[in-house]
C-alpha positions in Angstrom: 12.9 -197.3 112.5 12.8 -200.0 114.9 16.0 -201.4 114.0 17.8 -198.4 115.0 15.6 -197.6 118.4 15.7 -201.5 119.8 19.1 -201.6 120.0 19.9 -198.1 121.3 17.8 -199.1 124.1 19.4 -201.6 124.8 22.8 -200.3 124.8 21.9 -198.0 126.9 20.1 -200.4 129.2 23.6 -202.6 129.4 25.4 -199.3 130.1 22.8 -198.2 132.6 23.2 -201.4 135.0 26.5 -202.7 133.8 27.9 -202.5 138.1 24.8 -204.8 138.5 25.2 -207.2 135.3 28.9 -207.4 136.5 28.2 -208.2 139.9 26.1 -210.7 139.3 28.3 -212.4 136.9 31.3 -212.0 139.6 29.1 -213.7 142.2 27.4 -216.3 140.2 31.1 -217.8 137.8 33.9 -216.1 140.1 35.1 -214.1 136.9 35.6 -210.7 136.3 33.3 -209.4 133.0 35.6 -206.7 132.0 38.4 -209.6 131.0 35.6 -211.1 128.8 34.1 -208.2 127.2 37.6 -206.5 126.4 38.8 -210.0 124.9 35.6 -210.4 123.2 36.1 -206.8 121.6 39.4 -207.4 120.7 38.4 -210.2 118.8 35.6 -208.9 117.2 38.2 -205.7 116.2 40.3 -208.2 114.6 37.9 -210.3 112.4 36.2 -207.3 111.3 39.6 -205.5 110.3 40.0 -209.0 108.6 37.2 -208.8 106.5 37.4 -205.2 105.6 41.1 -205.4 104.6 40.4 -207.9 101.3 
C-alpha cells in the first residue's frame, strides 16, 4: 500500500509547486526546467519503447 500512496504524493506534491521548483531552478543555474524535464521524458519514452519492442 505504501508503494502506491508515497509516490502519488509526491507527484502530486511536484505538480502542486512545480512554478516554485522551476523558479528556483531558473534563478539558482540560469536554465529553463521545462527544456530538461521534456528531454528527460523523451529519453526515458525512447529507452522504454527500446526495451519493450524485443
Amino acid at each position: 500500500m505504501l508503494k502506491i500512496i508515497i509516490p502519488v504524493i509526491l507527484l502530486l506534491l511536484i505538480i502542486f509547486f512545480w512554478k516554485k521548483i522551476e523558479e528556483f531552478f531558473y534563478n539558482k543555474f540560469k536554465i529553463k526546467l521545462n527544456y530538461i524535464v521534456v528531454a528527460l521524458a523523451i529519453i526515458v519514452l525512447a529507452i522504454l519503447g527500446l526495451l519493450l519492442y524485443d
